[in-house]
GULUMLUM-131902 format. One record per residue (C-alpha): residue number from 1; residue in three letters; chain; x, y, z. Coordinates in steps of 0.1 Angstrom, whole numbers, always signed. Layout:
N
> i; aa; ch; u; v; w
> NUM; ALA; A; X; Y; Z
...
This chain:
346
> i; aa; ch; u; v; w
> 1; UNK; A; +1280; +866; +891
> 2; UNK; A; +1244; +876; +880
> 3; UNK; A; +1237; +886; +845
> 4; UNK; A; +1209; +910; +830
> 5; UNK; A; +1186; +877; +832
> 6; UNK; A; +1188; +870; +865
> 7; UNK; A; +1206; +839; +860
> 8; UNK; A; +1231; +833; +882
> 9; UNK; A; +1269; +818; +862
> 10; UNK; A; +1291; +792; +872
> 11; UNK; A; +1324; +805; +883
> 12; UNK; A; +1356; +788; +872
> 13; UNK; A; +1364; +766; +906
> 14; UNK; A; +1388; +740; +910
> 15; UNK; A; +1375; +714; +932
> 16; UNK; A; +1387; +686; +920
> 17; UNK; A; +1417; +677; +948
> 18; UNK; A; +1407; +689; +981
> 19; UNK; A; +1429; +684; +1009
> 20; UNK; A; +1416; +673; +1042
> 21; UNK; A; +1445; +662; +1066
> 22; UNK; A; +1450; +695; +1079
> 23; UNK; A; +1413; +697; +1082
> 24; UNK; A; +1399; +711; +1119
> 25; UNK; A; +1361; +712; +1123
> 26; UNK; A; +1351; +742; +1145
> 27; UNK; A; +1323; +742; +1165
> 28; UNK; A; +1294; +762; +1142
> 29; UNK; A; +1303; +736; +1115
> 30; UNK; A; +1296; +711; +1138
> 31; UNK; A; +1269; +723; +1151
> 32; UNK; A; +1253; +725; +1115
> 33; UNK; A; +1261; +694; +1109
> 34; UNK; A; +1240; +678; +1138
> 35; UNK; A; +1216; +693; +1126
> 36; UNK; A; +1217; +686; +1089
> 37; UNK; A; +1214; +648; +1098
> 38; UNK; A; +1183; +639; +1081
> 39; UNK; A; +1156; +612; +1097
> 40; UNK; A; +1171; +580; +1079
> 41; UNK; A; +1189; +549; +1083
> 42; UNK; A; +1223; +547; +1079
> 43; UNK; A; +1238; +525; +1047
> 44; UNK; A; +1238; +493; +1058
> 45; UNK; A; +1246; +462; +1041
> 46; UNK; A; +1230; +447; +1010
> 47; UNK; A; +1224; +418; +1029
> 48; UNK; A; +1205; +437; +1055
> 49; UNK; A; +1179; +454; +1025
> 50; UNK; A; +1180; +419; +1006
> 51; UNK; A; +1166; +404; +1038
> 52; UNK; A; +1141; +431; +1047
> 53; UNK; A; +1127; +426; +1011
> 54; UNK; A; +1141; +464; +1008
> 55; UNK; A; +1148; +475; +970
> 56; UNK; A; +1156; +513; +977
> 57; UNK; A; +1159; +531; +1005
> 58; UNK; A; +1129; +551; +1012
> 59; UNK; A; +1134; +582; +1037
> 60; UNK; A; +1112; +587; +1067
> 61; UNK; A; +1091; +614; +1059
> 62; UNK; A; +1055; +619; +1074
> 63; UNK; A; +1034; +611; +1040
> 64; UNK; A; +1050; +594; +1009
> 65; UNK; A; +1020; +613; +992
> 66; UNK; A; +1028; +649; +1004
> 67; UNK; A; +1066; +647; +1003
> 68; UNK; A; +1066; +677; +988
> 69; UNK; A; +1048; +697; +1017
> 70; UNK; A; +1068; +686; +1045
> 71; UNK; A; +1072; +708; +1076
> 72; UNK; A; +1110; +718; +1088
> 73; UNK; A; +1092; +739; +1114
> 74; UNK; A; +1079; +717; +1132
> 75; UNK; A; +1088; +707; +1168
> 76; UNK; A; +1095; +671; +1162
> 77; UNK; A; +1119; +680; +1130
> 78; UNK; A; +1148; +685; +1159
> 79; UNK; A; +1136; +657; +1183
> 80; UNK; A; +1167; +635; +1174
> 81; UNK; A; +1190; +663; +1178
> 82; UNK; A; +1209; +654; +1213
> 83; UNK; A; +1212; +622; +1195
> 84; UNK; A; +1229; +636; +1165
> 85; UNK; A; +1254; +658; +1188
> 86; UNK; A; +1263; +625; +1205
> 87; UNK; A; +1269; +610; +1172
> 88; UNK; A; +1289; +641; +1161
> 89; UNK; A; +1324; +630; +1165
> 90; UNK; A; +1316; +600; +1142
> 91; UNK; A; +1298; +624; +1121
> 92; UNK; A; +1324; +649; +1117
> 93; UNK; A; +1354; +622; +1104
> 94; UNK; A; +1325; +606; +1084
> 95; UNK; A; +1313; +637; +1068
> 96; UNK; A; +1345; +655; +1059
> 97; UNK; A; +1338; +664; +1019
> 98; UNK; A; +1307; +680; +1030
> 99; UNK; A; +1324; +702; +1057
> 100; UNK; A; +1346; +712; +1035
> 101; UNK; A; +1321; +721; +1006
> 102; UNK; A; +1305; +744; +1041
> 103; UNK; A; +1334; +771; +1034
> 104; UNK; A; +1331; +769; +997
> 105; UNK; A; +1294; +778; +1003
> 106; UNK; A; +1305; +805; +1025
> 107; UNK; A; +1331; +820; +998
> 108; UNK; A; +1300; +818; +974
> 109; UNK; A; +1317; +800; +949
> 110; UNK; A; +1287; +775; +947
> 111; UNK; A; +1261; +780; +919
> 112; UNK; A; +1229; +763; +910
> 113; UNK; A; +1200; +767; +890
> 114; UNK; A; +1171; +763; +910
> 115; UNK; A; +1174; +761; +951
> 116; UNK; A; +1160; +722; +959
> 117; UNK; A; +1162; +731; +998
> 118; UNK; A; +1127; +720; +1005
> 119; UNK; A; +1120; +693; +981
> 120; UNK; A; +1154; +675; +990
> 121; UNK; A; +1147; +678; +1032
> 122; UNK; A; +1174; +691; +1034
> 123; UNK; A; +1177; +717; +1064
> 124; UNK; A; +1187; +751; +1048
> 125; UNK; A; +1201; +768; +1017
> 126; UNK; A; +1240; +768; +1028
> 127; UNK; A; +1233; +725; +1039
> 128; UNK; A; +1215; +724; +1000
> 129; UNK; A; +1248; +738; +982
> 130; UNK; A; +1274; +719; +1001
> 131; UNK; A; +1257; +689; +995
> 132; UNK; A; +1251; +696; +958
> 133; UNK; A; +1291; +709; +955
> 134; UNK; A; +1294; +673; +966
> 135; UNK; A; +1272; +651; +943
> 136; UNK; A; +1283; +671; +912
> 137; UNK; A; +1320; +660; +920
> 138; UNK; A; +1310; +622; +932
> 139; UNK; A; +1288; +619; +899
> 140; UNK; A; +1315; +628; +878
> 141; UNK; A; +1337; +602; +893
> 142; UNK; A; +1312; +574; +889
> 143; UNK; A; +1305; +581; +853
> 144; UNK; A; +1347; +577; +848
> 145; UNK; A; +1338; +540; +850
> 146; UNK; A; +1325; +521; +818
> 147; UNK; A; +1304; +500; +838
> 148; UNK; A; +1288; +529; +859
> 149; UNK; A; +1279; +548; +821
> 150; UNK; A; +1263; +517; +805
> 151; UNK; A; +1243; +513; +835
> 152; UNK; A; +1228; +548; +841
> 153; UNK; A; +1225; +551; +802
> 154; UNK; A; +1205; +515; +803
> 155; UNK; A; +1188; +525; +832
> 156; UNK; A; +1173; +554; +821
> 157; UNK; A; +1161; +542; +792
> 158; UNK; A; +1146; +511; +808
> 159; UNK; A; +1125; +529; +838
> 160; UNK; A; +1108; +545; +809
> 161; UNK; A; +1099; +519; +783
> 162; UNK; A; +1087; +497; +817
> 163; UNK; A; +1063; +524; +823
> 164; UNK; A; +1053; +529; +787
> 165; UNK; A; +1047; +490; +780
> 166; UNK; A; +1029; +484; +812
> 167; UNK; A; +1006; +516; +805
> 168; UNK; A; +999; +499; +766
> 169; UNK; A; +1017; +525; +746
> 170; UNK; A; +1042; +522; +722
> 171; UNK; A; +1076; +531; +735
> 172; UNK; A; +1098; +522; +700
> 173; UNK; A; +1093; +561; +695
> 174; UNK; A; +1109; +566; +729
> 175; UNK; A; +1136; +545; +719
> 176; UNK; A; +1146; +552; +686
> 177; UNK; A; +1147; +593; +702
> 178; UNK; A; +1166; +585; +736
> 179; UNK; A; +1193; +565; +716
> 180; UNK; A; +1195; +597; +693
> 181; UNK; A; +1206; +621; +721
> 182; UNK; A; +1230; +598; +739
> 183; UNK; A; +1248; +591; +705
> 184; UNK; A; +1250; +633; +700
> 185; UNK; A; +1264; +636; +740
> 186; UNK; A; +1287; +609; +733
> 187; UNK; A; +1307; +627; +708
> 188; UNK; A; +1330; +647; +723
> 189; UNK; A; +1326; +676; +690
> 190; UNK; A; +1294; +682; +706
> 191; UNK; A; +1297; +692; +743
> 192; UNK; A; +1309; +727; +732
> 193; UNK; A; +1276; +733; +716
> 194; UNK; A; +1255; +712; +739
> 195; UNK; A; +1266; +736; +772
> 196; UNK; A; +1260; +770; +755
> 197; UNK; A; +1225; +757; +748
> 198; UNK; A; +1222; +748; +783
> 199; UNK; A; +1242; +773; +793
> 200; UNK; A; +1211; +796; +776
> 201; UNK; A; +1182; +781; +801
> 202; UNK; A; +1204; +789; +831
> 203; UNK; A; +1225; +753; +840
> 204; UNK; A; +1253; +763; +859
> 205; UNK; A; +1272; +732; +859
> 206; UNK; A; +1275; +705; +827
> 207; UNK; A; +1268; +673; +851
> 208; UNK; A; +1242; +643; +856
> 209; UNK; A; +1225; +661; +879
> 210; UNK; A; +1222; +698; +871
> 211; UNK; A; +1212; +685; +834
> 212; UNK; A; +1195; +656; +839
> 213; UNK; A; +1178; +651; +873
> 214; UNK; A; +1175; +690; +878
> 215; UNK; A; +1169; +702; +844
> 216; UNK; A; +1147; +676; +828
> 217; UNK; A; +1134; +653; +854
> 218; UNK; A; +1130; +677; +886
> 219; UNK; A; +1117; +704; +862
> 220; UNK; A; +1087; +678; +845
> 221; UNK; A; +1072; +674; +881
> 222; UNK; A; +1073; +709; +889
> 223; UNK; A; +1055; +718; +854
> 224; UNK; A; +1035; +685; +859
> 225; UNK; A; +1023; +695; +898
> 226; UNK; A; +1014; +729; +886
> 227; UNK; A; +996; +730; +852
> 228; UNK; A; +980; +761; +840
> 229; UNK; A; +948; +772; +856
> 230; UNK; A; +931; +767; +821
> 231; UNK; A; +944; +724; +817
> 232; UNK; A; +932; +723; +851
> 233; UNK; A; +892; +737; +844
> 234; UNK; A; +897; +716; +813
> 235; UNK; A; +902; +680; +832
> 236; UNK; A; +880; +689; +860
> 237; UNK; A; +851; +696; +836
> 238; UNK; A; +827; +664; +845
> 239; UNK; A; +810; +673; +807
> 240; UNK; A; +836; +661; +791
> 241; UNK; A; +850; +628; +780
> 242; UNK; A; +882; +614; +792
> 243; UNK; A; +888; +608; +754
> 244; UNK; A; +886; +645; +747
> 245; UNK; A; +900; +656; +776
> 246; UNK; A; +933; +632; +770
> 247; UNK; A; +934; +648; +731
> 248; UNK; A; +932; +680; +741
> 249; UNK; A; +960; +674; +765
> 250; UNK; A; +979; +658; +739
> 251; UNK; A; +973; +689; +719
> 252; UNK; A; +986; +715; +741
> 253; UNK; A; +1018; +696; +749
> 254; UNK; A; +1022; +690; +710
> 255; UNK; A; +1019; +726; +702
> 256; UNK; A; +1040; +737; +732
> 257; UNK; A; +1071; +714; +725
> 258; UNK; A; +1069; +729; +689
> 259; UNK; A; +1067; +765; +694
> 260; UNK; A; +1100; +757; +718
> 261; UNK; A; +1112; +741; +687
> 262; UNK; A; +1104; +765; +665
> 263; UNK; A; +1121; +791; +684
> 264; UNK; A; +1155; +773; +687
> 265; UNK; A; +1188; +791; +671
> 266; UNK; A; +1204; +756; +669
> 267; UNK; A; +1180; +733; +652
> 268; UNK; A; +1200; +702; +652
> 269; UNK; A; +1211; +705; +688
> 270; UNK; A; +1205; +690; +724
> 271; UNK; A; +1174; +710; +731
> 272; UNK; A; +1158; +698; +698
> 273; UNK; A; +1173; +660; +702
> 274; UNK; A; +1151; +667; +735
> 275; UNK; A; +1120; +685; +729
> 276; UNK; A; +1117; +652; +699
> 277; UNK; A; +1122; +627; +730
> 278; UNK; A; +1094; +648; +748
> 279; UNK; A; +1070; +647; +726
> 280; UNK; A; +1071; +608; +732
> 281; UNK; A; +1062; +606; +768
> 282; UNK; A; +1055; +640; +780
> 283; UNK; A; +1015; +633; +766
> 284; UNK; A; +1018; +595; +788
> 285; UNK; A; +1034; +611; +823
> 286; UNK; A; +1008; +645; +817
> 287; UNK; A; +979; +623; +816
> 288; UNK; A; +992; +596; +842
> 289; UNK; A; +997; +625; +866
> 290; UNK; A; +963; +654; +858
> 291; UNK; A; +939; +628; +838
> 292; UNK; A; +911; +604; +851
> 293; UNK; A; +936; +568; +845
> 294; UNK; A; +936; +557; +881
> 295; UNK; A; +960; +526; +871
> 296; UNK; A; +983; +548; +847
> 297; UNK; A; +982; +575; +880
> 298; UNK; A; +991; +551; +902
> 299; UNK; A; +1027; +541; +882
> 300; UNK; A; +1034; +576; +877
> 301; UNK; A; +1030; +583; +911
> 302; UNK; A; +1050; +554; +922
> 303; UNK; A; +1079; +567; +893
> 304; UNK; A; +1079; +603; +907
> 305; UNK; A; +1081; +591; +944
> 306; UNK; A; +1109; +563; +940
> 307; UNK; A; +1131; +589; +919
> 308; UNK; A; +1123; +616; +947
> 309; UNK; A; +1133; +596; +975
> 310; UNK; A; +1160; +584; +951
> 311; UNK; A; +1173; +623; +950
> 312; UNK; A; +1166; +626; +987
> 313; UNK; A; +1186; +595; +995
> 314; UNK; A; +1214; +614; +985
> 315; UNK; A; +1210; +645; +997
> 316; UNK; A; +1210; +623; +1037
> 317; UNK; A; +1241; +624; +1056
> 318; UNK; A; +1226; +596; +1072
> 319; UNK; A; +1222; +576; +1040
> 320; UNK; A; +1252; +584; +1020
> 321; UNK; A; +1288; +590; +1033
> 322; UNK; A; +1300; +624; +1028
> 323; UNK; A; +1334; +618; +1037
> 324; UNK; A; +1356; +617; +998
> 325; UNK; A; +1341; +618; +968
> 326; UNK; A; +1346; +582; +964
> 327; UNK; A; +1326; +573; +995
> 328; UNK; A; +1297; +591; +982
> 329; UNK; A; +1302; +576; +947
> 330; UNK; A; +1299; +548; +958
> 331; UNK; A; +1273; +548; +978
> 332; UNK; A; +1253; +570; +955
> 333; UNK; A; +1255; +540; +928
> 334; UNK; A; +1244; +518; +956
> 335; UNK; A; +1211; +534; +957
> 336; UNK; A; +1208; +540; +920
> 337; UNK; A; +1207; +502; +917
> 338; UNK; A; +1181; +495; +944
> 339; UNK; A; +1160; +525; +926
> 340; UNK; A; +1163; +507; +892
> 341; UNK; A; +1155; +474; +910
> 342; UNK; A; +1121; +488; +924
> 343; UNK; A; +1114; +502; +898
> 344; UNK; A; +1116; +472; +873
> 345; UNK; A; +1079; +462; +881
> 346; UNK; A; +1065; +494; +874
């Protein structure tokens, strides 16, 4: 359902038992999903990636620097393709959670926030929202495990403060903040208030990775690969300083995060818990990714493209299995571990 903003709302679906023994694949779905197998590896064993000297696993894509531009249109996007429809039988028993998310897509009762089809390879809107129908229901099955929530909470806060040490700045601030706004999601008085406020910048779905790798991480490099016309003239300008040009950067994100602030209804809520952990990196990853730093460029860089080929890892059906939502649980922690581990010399 669309409201007067244009933002589209979750509707109330129950997917949390599917049935699939009476499942029967027909041929269009099969068909789609020969096609929807992405160029990658299939999960193989940790022995295999220990041996290989393989931390995560890294999709083949023409250029780790212009993931983001990849061609679908291109004749050598479907040169595998009598491959995959040998492999289809396999494909189709291994693969069943996803089919079945196919006719949920069809019956529209799939919502996002923001369409990730290109950035995420994967090979068309309906193949996008199946998948994601998938990894909302296998993250909230991981995070049912205490092990699985100290880890992605750790995790998190790790990849960060690795980044902010090895680049010289203080990341105590980043701390002290981070800790704040997992203590305020942890109490359960709280989630009530936290998804109306989300609920307000169009998040369809309260879930790791509508909020977080959507909404605040996904977001950041959008923002971050498209700055406004004037930041750009600003760090282009060969007159001035890279000490200038860095203060003036911190400036503007300063005074952006508090006019958000500032126009808040809630002003002890999630959004401000988060614009107060922003203001402690977003000035660090903004001049990693548009200022003259080569070395402090060259870690974000490497940050944005392991968590990108992270996200794309999961959105392969040659990567992940797609056939219960514990399958792809599993496997989705598999290669949240080897993204933490490559990440740990950042």
């Amino acid at each position: 359902e669309e409201s007067q903003d244009g933002v589209k709302r979750r509707s109330s679906v129950d997917i949390s038992s599917w049935e699939f023994d009476n499942l029967h694949s027909k041929s269009d779905v099969d068909i789609f999903l020969s096609l929807s197998q992405n160029n990658t590896p299939g999960p193989l064993s940790d022995d295999f990636y220990d041996a290989a000297g393989i931390d995560v696993l890294v999709p083949s894509y023409p250029s780790m620097i212009d993931q983001d531009n990849y061609l679908y249109d291109s004749d050598d996007s479907f040169a595998s393709a009598p491959e995959s429809f040998l492999r289809l039988e396999v494909s189709s028993s291994r693969h069943q959670l996803y089919i079945s998310a196919l006719s949920l897509v069809d019956e529209g009762k799939i919502q996002c926030r923001t369409m990730r089809t290109k950035v995420l390879c994967c090979i068309d809107d309906k193949d996008f929202l199946a998948k994601l129908c998938c990894v909302r229901q296998a993250f909230s099955e991981l995070l049912l495990s205490e092990e699985n929530r100290r880890f992605t909470t750790e995790a998190g806060r790790d990849m960060i403060v690795t980044l902010l040490n090895s680049s010289n700045h203080d990341s105590q601030a980043f701390i002290d903040r981070y800790n704040d706004i997992i203590q305020f999601t942890q109490d359960p008085q709280n989630w009530e208030k936290v998804e109306h406020e989300l609920i307000d910048r169009g998040v369809v779905y309260m879930n790791v990775y509508d909020i977080v790798l959507d909404f605040m991480l996904m977001d950041a490099f959008d923002d971050l690969s498209d700055p406004p016309s004037a930041l750009q003239s600003v760090i282009h300008n060969g007159w001035i300083s890279s000490g200038i040009k860095q203060s003036m950067l911190n400036t503007a994100i300063w005074s952006v995060l508090k006019t958000k602030k500032s126009l808040l209804r809630n002003k002890n809520g999630f959004m401000s818990r988060f614009y107060l952990m922003s203001e402690t990196v977003s000035p660090v990853f903004a001049w990693g990714f548009l200022g003259t730093d080569t070395e402090l460029n060259d870690r974000c860089m490497r940050f944005k493209n392991v968590m990108m080929s992270f996200l794309r890892s999961v959105f392969s059906l040659d990567t992940v299995r797609y056939a219960t939502v514990h399958t792809l649980s599993t496997d989705i922690m598999t290669q949240a571990r080897r993204m933490f581990n490559s990440l740990s010399d950042l």
